[in-house]
C-alpha positions as CSV (number, residue, x, y, z in Angstrom):
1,X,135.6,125.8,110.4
2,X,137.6,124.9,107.8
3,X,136.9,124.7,103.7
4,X,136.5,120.8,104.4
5,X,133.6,122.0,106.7
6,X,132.3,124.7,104.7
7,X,132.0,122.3,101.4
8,X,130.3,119.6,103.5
9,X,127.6,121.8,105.1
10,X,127.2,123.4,101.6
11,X,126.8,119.8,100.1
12,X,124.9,118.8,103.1
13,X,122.2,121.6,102.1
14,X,121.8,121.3,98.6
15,X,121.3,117.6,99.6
16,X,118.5,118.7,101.5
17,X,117.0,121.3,99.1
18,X,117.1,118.4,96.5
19,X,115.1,116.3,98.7
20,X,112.6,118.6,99.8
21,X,112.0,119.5,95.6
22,X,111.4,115.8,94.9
23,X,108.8,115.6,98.4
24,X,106.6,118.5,96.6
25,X,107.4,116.6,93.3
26,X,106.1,113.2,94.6
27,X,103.2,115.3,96.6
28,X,102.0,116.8,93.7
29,X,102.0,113.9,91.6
30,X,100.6,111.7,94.2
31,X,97.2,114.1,94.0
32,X,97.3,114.3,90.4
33,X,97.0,110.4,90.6
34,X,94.6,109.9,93.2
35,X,92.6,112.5,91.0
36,X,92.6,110.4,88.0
37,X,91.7,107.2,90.3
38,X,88.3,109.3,91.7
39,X,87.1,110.0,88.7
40,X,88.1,106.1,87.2
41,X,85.9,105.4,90.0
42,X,82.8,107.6,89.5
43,X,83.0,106.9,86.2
44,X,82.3,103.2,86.9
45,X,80.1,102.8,90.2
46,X,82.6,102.9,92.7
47,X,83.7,104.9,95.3
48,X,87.1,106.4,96.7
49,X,88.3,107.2,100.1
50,X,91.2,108.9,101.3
51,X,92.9,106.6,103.8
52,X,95.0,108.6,106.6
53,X,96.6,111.6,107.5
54,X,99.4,111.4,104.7
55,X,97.2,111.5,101.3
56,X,99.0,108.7,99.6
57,X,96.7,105.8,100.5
58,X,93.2,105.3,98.5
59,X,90.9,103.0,99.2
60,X,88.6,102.5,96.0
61,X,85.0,100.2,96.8
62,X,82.4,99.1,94.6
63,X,80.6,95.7,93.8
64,X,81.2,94.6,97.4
65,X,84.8,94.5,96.5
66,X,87.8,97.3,97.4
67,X,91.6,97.5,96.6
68,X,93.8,99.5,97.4
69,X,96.3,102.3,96.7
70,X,99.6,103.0,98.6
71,X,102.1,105.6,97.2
72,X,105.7,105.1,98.4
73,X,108.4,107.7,97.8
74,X,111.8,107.6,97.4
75,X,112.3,110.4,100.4
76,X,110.5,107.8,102.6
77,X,113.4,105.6,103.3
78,X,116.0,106.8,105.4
79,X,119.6,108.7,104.9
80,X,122.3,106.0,104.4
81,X,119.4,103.7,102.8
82,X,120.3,102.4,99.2
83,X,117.7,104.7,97.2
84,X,118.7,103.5,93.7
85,X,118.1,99.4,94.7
86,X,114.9,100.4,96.2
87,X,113.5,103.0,93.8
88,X,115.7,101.9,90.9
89,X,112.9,103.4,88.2
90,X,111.5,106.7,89.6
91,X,110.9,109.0,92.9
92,X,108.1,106.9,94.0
93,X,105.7,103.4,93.5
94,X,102.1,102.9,94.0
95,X,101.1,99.8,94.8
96,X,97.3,98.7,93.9
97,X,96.8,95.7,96.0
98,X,93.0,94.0,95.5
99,X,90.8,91.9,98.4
100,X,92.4,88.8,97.1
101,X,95.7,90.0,97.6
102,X,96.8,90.9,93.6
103,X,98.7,93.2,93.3
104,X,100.2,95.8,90.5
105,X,102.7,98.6,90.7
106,X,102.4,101.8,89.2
107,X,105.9,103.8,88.9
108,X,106.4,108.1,89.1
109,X,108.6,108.2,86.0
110,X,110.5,110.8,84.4
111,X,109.3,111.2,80.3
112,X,110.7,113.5,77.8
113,X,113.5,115.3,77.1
114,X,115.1,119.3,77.6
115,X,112.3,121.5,77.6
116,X,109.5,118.6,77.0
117,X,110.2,116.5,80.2
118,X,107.2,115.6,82.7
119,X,106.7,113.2,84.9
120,X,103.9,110.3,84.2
121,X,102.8,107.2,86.3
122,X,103.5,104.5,84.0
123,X,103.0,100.6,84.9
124,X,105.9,99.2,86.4
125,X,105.9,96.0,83.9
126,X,105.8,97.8,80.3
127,X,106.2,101.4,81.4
128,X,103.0,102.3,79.5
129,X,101.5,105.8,80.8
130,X,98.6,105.3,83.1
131,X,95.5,107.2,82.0
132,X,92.0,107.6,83.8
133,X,91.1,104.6,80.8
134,X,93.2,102.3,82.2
135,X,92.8,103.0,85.7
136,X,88.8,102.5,85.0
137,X,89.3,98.9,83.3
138,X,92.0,98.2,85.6
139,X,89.4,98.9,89.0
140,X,87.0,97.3,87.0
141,X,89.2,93.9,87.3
142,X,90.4,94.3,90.7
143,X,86.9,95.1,91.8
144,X,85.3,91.9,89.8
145,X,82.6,94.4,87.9
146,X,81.7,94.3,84.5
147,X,82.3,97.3,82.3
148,X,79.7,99.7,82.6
149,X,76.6,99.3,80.4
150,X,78.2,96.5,78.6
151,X,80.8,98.9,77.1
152,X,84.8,98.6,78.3
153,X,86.4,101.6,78.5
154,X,89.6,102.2,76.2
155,X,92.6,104.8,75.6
156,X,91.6,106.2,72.2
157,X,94.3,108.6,69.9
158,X,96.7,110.2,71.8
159,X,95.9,110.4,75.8
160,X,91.9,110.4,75.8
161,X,90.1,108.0,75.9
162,X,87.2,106.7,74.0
163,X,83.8,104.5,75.3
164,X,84.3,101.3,72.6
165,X,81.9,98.3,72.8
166,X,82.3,95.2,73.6
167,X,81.7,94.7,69.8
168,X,84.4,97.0,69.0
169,X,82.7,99.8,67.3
170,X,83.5,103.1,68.8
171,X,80.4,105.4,69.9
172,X,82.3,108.7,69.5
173,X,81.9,110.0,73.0
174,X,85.2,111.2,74.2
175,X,86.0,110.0,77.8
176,X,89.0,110.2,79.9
177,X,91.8,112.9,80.7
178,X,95.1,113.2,79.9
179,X,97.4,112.3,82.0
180,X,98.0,115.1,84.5
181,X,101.9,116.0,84.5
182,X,102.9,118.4,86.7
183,X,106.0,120.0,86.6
184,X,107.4,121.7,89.9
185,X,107.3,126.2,89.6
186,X,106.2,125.6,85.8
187,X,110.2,124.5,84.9
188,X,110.2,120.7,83.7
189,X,113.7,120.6,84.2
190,X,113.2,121.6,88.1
191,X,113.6,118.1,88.9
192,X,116.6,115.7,87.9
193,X,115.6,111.7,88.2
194,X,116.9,110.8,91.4
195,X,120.4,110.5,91.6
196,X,121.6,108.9,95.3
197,X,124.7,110.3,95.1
198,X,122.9,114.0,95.6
């Protein structure tokens, strides 16, 4: 074996250990999602249900309506595939696709800088961060139900939200979660956006 070789195996595992950091990356934030969706879900009347082996597909029901969730990652595709064109915003996409075929996409994106960076699902049109709020009002649409004791449910200060009426006067009961960020070992800076060229 010559240094050509030696480099290229080297390369060849960091490649791999890379990968295998953004799977558990994607993983974790994939359950930290489907969290917030569950309890979105209770917290209007519907139900979720895990949907195969791989725990990236949701199916949320209520009002005799269900969408559903599908997670894809950017480790998905295969070697030689062009990662950046597919995933051009983030290590993965889920996909929220409703009965009548609607569908919005939800992107894994990196938020932050140096010592503050996280990773949040924001929507893939504005890249505003998706909270349990706005997953609630958002299967509440897909689903065709009306908010919840006449009441919609909105992102308040910061990343809680807040029960509002449909007057618009706030009732003062806190609702919602932040966002759950989850860094990899407890080091944001574990994971680098994903760079195709690693």
């Amino acid at each position: 074996m010559n240094a050509r070789d030696g480099d290229s195996v080297q390369a060849e595992r960091a490649h791999e250990e890379y990968l295998a950091e953004v799977r558990q990356l994607v993983d974790e934030q994939v359950a930290a999602l489907f969290q917030m969706v569950s309890a979105a879900a209770a917290r209007i009347g519907a139900t979720a249900t895990s949907q195969g082996g791989d725990g990236r597909t949701l199916t949320v029901s209520g009002n005799g309506a269900s969408t559903t969730l599908a997670v894809e990652a950017v480790t998905d595709l295969p070697e030689g595939s062009d990662r950046a064109q597919e995933f051009p915003a983030g290590q993965a996409r889920c996909t929220m696709t409703s009965g009548d075929g609607t569908a919005q996409e939800w992107v894994l994106h990196r938020v932050g800088e140096g010592q503050t960076v996280r990773y949040a699902w924001v929507d893939g049109n504005n890249q505003a961060q998706i909270d349990e709020a706005e997953i609630a009002n958002r299967l509440q649409a897909a689903l065709g139900m009306a908010p919840t004791g006449g009441e919609a449910v909105t992102a308040g200060a910061g990343t809680a939200g807040t029960v509002v009426t449909t007057a618009g006067s706030a009732t003062g009961m806190a609702q919602g979660a932040a966002t759950p960020i989850i860094p990899v070992d407890g080091d944001p800076s574990t994971i680098e956006e994903y760079n195709p060229t690693q």
